[in-house]
N, C-alpha and C positions, 0 to 999 in steps of 0.2 A: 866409953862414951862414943856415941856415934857420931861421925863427921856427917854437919849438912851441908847440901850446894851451897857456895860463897858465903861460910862460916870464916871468921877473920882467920886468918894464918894456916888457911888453906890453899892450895892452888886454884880451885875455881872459884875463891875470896882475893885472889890477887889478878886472875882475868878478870874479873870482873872489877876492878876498881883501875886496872890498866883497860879498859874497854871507857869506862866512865868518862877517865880524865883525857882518852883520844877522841874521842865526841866531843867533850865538851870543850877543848883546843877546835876541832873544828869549827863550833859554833864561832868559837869567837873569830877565827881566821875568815869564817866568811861572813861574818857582820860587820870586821874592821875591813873588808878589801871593800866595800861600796864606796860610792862619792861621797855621800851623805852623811854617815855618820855620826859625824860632831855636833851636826844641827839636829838630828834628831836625839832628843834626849833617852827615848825606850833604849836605843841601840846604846847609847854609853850607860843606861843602867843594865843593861843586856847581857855588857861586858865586861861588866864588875862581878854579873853574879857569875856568866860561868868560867871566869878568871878565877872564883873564889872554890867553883864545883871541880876544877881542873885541881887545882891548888889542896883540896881536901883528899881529894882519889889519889893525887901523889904521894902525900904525906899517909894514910893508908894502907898506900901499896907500899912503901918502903918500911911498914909495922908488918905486914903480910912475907915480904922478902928477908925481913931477920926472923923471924915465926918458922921459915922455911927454913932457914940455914941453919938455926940450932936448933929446927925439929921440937920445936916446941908451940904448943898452941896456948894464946893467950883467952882463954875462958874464968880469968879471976871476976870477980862482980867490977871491980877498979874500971878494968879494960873494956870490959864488957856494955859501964855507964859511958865511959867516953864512947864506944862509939855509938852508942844511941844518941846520944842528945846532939854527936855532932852532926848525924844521921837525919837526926830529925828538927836539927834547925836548917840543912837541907832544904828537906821537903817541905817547909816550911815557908822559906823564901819561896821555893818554885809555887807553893800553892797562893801566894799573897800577889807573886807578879799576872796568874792568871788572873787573879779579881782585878789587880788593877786595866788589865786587859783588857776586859770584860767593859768596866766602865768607863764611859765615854762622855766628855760634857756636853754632848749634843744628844743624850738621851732624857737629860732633865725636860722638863713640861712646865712652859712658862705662859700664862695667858695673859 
């Protein structure tokens, strides 16, 4: 079977989810270092999710780092559903905070 780029329990499936979770530690490191933060509510739901996107690529990569050590790749269906769906309740969040983004109560039309 061939190995694809950042296939779980690969080496460039464990840079890249060590790449993930060091982005998203800086997101939150430079969203919590403002004055503001607390009173804006975006930035504390901000840094819940990528607390939780930091928190996922950890857990991840340390599936990726035993994969490596006992040279073994995890391709069962099992492994394979968890990490889609955790994958893609990911992307999921990130695609619901752009909507909420997006909408604004000052876009409503009130006459």
């Amino acid at each position: 079977m061939v190995d694809l780029l950042g296939a779980p329990g690969t080496r460039w499936g464990l840079g890249t989810r060590l790449a993930q979770a060091v982005f998203a530690a800086a997101a939150v490191a430079s969203m919590a270092s403002t004055d503001d933060f607390r009173v804006v509510t975006a930035f504390s739901l901000l840094i819940a999710a990528a607390s939780l996107q930091c928190l996922w690529s950890l857990a991840l990569g340390a599936v990726d780092i035993y994969a490596l050590l006992v040279k073994r790749a995890f391709r069962s269906p099992r492994a394979t559903t968890m990490y889609s769906i955790g994958d893609w309740v990911q992307v999921r969040r990130r695609s619901l905070q752009q909507v909420d983004r997006q909408a604004s109560p000052f876009s409503s039309t009130t006459t």
